[in-house]
C-alpha positions in Angstrom: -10.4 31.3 -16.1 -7.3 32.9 -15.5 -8.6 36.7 -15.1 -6.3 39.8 -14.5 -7.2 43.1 -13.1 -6.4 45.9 -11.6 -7.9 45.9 -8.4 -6.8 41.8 -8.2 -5.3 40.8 -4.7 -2.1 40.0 -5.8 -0.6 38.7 -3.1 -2.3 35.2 -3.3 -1.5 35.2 -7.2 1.7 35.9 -6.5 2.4 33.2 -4.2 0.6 30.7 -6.8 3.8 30.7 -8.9 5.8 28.3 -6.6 6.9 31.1 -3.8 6.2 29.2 -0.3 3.7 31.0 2.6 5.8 32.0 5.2 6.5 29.8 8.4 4.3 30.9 10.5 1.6 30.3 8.2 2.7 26.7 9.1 2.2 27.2 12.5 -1.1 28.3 12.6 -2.4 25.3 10.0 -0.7 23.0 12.3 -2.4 25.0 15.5 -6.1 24.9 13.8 -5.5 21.3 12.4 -4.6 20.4 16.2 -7.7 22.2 17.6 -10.2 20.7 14.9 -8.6 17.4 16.0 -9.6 17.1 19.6 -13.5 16.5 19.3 -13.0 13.4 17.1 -9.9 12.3 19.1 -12.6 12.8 22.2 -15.1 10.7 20.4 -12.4 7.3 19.4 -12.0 7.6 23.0 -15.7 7.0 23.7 -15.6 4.5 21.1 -13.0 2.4 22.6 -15.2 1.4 24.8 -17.3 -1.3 24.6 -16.2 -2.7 21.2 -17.9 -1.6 18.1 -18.8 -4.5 15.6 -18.7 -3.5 12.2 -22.1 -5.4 10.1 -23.2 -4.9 6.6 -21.3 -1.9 4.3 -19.1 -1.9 7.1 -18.4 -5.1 7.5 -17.5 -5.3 3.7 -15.6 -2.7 3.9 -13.4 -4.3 7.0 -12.9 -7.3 4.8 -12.0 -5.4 1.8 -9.4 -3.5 3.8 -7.7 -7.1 4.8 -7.3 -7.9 1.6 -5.0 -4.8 0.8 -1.4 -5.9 -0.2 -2.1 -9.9 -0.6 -3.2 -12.1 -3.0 -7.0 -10.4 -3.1 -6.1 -7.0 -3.3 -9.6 -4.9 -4.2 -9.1 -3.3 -7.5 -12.8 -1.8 -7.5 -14.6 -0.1 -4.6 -17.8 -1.3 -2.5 -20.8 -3.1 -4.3 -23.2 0.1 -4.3 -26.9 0.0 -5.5 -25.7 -0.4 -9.2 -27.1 -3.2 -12.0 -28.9 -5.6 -10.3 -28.4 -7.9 -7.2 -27.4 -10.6 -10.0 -25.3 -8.6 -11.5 -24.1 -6.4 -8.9 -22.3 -3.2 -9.6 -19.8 -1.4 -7.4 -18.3 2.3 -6.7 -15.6 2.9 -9.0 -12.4 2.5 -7.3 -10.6 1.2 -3.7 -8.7 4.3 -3.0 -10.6 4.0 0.2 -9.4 0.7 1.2 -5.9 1.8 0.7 -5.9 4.3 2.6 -7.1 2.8 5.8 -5.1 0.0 5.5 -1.9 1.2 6.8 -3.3 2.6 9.9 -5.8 -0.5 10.0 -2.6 -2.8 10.8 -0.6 -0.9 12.5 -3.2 -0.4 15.2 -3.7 -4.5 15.5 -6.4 -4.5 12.7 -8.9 -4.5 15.0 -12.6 -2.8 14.4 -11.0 0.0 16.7 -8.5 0.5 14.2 -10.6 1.1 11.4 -12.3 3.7 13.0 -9.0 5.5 13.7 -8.1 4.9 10.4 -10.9 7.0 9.1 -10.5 9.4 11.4 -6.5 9.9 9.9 -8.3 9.7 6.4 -10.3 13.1 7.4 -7.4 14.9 9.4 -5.1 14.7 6.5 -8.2 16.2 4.6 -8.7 18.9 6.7 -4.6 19.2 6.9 -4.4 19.6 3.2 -7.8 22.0 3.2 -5.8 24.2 5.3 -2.4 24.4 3.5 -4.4 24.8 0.2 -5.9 27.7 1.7 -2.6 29.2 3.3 -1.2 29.2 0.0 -4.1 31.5 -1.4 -4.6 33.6 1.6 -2.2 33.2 4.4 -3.1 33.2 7.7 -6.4 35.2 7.2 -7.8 32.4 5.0 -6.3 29.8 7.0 -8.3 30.9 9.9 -11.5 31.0 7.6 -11.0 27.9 6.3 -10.4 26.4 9.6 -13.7 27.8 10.9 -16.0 26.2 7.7 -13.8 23.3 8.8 -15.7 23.0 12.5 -18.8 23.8 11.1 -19.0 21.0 9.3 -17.1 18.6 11.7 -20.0 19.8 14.0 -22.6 19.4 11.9 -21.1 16.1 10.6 -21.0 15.3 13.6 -17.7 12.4 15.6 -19.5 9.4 14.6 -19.9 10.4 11.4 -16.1 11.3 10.4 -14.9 8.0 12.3 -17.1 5.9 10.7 -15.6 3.8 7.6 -18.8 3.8 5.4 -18.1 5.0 2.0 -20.8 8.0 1.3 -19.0 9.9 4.6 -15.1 9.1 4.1 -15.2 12.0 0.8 -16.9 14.5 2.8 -14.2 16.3 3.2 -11.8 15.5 0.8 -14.5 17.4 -1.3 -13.6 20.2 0.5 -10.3 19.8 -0.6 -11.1 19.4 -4.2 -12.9 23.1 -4.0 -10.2 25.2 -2.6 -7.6 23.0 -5.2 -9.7 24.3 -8.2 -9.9 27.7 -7.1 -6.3 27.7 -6.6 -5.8 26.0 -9.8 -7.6 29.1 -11.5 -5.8 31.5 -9.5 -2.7 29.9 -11.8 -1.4 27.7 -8.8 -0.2 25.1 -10.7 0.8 22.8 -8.0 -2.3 21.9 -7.3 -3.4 19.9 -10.2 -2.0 16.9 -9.0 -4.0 17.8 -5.6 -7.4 18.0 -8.0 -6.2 15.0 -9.4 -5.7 13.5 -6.0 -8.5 14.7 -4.1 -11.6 14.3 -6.9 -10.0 11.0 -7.4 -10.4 9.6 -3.7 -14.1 11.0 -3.7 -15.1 9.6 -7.0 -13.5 6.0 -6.4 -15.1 5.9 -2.8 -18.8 6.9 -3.7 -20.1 7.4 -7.3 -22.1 10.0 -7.0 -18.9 12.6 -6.6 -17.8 10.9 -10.2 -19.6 13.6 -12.2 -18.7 16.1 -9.9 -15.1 15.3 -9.7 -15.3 15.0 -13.5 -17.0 18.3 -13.9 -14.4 20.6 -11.2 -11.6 18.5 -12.2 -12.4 19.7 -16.2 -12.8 23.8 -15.1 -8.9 22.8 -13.7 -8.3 21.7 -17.1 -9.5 24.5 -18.7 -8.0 27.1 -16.3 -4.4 25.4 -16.7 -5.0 25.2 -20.9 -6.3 29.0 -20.6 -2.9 29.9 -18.5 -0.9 28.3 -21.0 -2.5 30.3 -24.0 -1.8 33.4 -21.7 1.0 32.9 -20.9 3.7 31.6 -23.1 6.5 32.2 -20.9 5.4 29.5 -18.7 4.3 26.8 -21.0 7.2 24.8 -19.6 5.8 24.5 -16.1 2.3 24.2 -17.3 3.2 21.5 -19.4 5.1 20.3 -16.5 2.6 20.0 -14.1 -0.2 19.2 -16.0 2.0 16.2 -17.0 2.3 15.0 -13.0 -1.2 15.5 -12.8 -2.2 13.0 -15.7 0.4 10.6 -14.6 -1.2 10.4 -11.4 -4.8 10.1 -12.5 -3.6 7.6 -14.7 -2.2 5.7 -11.4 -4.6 6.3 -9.0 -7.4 4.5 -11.9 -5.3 2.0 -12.7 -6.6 -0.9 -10.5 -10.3 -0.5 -11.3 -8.8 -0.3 -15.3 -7.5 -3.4 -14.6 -10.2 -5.1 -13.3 -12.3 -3.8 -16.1 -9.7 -5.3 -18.2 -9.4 -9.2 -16.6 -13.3 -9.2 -16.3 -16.8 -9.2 -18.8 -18.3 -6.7 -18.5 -16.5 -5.3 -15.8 -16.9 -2.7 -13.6 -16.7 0.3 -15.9 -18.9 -1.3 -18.3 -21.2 -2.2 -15.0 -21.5 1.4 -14.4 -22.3 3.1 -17.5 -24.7 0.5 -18.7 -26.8 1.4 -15.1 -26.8 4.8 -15.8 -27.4 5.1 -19.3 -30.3 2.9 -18.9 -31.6 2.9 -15.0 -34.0 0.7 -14.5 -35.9 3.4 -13.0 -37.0 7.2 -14.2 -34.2 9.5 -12.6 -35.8 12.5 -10.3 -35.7 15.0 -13.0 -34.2 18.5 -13.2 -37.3 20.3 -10.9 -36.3 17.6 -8.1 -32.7 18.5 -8.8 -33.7 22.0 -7.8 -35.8 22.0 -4.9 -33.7 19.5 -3.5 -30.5 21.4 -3.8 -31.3 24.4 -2.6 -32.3 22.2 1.0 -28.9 22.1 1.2 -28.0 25.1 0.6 -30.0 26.1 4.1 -26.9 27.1 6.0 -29.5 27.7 8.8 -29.9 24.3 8.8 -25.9 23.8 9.2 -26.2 26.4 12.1 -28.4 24.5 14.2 -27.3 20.8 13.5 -23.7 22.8 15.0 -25.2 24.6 18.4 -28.5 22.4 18.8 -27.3 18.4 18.2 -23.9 17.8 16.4 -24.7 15.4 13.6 -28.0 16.6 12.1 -26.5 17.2 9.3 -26.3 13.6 8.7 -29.1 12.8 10.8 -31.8 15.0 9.6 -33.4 14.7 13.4 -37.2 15.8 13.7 -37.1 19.4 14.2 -34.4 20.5 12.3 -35.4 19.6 8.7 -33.7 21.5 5.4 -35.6 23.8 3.6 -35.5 25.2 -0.3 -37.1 28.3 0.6 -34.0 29.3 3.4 -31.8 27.8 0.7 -33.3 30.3 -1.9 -32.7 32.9 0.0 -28.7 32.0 0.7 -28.8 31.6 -3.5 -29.8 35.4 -4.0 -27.3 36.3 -1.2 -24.7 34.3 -2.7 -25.6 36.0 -6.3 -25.0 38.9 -4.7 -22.0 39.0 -3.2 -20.6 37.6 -6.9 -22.2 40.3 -8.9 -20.4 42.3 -6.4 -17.1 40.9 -6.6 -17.0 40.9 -10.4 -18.4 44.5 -10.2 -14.9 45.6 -8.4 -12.8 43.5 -10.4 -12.0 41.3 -7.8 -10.4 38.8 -9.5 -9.3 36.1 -6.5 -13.2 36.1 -5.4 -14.6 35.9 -8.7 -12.5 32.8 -9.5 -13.8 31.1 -5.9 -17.4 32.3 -7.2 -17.0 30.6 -10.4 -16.0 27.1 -8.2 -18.9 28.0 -6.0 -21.3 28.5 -8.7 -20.1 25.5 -10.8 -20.3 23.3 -7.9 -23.7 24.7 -7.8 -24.8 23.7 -10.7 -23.0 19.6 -10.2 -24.8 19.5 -7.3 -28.3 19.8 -8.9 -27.5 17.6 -12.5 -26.2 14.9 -9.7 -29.7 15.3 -7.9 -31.7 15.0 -10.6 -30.3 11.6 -11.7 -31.3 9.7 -8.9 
């Protein structure tokens, strides 16, 4: 996982080992965190007024956020379409819940307030997304980053990324848990915890980023195991970190263990007894496929940006996924890794290796629908 060569970037590498980006590298995450900012700032101020009720998932969720900090604090996420309605399942964890609950009473815990909660929720995503990446590649990268960043805010669209339902608050924290395993393989140690942190909040929020967090967060196990057979001088802060990281995944889960603990059968047990034995036939590897390569159309993410902010949420007649474009992206994409394994490029390959494993989640996930 860990590769050396001698046509690697060092730079980045160099700066995994604990050295800080300079300042202005600061600046400028600050400047494009500030600038991706202002459309959903723009869009709480449409929201403001007239008052948005909150009904359904929504509504749960409002009352779930009350509870956080009394006597009914959630130790398991929203009821999801797991086991059956008299047994109801839910999504693993409330990481969600505490999060918007600070910002949720501090604002008057009004329905207002929870949609500026969630908007916080995905600025600190996009914040971390872009310190991640000025750690790998300075300013350069911070600017690229920044630009994937309001693609996808476009395409996501401002009711999207302040709305508190649980499949959109990840979005992009996944982000974030993508450029913290590529650091991690870059030897960036720091960022286990962040890998930890990050594939935590999307798991516990929506279950279908459980096997995915699962799957990313175990290449970051395996790079970090790799680097300390590598490299015995820095067992010590391998150990070290990889320590922090555990006790923090052990803290983050430990509300939904206890509720899996004070209850029969519990969540947990709720969970894997629905997807070991669905009651109905998953989609299958070939749906898996054809439906991950429509979203791998960046075409498609092009137009839901320039045409109508929020296709890609949407899917609005018109501008409709294909796997064909998505095939085509594939082969480019193969490409440009062949390439950068070719020339020894050992920064991209690792981000190729993410890219490709992600990939491959993505289409497993599908096909177990």
């Amino acid at each position: 996982m860990v590769l050396s060569s001698s046509h690697d970037t060092t730079a980045p590498d160099d700066r995994a080992v604990g050295e800080r980006p300079p300042a202005r590298v600061g600046l400028v995450v600050a400047a494009c965190l500030g600038v991706l900012c202002v459309p959903l700032v723009v869009a709480l101020a449409g929201f403001r007024r007239p008052t948005w009720t909150p009904v359904l998932d929504l509504a749960m969720t409002e009352l779930r956020v009350r509870d956080v900090g009394g006597a009914h604090t959630p130790l398991i996420g929203l009821p999801g379409r797991i086991g059956t309605m008299a047994e109801q399942g839910s999504h693993p964890g409330p990481l969600s819940f505490y999060a918007l609950a600070p910002t949720y009473r501090l604002l008057g815990s009004t329905a207002w307030a929870l949609q500026v909660a969630t908007f916080l929720v995905h600025a600190v995503a996009m914040g971390v997304a872009l310190a991640v990446a000025g750690r790998r590649g300075g300013v350069r990268l911070v600017t690229a980053v920044a630009v994937v960043l309001a693609a996808l805010t476009a395409g996501y669209g401002g009711g999207t990324l302040t709305e508190p339902w649980n499949p959109y608050l990840p979005l992009l924290w996944w982000v974030v848990v993508l450029l913290a395993v590529w650091s991690v393989l870059c030897g960036d140690l720091p960022m286990l915890p962040v890998v930890v942190l990050a594939g935590s909040f999307c798991a516990q929020t929506h279950i279908p980023y459980l096997g995915l967090s699962l799957g990313l967060g175990g290449l970051a196990a395996a790079a970090a195991a790799l680097h300390w057979w590598q490299h015995p001088e820095d067992r010590r802060r391998v150990v070290r970190w990889a320590s922090g990281a555990i006790a923090l995944g052990v803290l983050l889960w430990l509300p939904p263990t206890i509720d899996q603990l004070r209850h029969a059968p519990g969540n947990y047990r709720a969970i894997i007894d629905h997807f070991s034995d669905p009651g109905e036939e998953p989609k299958g590897l070939g749906d898996g496929v054809e439906v991950g390569l429509r979203y791998l159309d960046v075409s498609h993410l092009a137009r839901a940006d320039v045409v109508n902010p929020g296709w890609l949420v949407t899917s609005a007649d018109g501008n409709r996924p294909t796997s064909s474009r998505g095939a085509v992206f594939l082969v480019l994409w193969a490409v440009a890794a062949v390439t950068a394994f070719r020339r020894r490029h050992a920064a991209l390959v690792r981000l190729h290796l993410v890219v490709g494993a992600a990939i491959v989640l993505m289409v497993l996930a599908i096909s177990r629908i």
